[in-house]
C-alpha positions as CSV (number, residue, x, y, z in Angstrom):
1,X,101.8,105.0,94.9
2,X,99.4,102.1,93.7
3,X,96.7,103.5,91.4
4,X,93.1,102.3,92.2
5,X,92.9,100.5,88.9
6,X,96.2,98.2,89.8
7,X,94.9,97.4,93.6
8,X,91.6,96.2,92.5
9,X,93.5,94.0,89.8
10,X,95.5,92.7,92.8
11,X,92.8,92.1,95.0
12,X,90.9,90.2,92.6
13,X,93.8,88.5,91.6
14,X,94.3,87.3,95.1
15,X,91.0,87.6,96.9
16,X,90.4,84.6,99.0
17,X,86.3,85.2,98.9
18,X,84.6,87.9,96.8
19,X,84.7,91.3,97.9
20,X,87.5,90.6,100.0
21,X,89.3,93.1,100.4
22,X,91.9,92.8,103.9
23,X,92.4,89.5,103.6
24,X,96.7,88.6,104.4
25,X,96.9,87.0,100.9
26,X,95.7,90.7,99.5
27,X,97.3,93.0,102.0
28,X,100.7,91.1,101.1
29,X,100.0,91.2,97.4
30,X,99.3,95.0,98.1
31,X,102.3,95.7,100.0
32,X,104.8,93.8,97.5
33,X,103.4,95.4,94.7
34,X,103.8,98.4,96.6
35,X,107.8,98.2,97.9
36,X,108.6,96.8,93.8
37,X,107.2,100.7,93.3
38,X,109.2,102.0,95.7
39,X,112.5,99.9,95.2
40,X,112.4,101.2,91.6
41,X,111.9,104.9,93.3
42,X,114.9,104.5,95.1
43,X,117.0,103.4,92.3
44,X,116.6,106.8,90.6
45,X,116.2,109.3,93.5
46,X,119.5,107.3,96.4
47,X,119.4,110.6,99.0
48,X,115.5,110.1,99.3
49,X,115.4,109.2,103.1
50,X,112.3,109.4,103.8
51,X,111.2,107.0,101.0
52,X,113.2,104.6,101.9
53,X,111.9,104.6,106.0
54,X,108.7,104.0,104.5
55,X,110.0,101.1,102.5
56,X,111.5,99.4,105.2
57,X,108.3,100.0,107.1
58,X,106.3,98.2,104.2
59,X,109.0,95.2,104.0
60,X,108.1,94.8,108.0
61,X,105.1,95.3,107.6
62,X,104.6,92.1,104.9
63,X,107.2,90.2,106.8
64,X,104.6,90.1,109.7
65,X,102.1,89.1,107.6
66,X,103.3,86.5,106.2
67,X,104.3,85.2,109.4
68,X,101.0,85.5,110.8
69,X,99.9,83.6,107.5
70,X,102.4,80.3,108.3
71,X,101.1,80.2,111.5
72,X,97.5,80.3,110.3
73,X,97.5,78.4,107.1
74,X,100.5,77.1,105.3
75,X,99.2,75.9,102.6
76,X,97.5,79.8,101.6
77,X,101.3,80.8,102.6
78,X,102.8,78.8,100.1
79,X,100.3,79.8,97.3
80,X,101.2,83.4,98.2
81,X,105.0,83.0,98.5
82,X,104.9,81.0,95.1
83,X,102.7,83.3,93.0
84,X,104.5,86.5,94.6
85,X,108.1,85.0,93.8
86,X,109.0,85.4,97.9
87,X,111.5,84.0,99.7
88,X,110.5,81.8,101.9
89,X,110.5,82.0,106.0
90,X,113.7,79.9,106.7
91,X,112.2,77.0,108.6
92,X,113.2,76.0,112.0
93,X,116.3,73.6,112.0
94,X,117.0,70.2,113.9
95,X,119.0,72.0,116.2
96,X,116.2,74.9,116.9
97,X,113.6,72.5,118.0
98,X,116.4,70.5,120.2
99,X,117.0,73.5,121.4
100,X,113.5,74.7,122.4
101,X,113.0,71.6,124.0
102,X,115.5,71.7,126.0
103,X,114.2,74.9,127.2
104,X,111.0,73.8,128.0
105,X,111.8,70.7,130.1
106,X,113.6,73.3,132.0
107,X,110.9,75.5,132.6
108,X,108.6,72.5,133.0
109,X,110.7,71.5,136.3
110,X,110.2,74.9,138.0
């Protein structure tokens, strides 16, 4: 669990505006430093179950964030991904895109 005094170093840190406070930038700062908590939980304590449900819920959680962020505002994403040490969101590929249109002329016809 994130003490009060590390959150609102993190959402300073990564605070878009002041006093924000829910922006995706500090929700996803929030959640990573959160699951690097719990990852290190898990290392010492392997039968905890129920830790590592909420884990996975945290890691879906920020995935879906920083999906929404890419969509919104690459350029924020990037800065996030970078200063957080994230993996990026594999992009799509040639093929993908070939592949997509191909569906839509299809669905255009009908």
């Amino acid at each position: 669990m994130l003490t009060k005094r590390k959150k609102t170093a993190l959402m300073k840190k990564y605070a878009t505006h002041k006093g924000d406070t829910g922006s995706p930038d500090v929700q996803i700062a929030i959640l990573s430093a959160e699951i690097d908590e719990l990852a290190g939980h898990l290392k010492k304590h392997r039968k905890d179950n129920s830790s590592r449900r909420g884990l996975l819920g945290k890691v879906n959680q920020r995935r879906r964030l920083l999906n929404y962020l890419l969509k919104e505002d690459e350029k924020r994403y990037n800065k996030v991904v970078t200063k957080l040490k994230l993996k990026k969101i594999k992009e799509e590929t040639e093929v993908e895109k070939k592949r997509q249109a191909g569906i839509k002329k299809i669905t255009d016809n009908y």
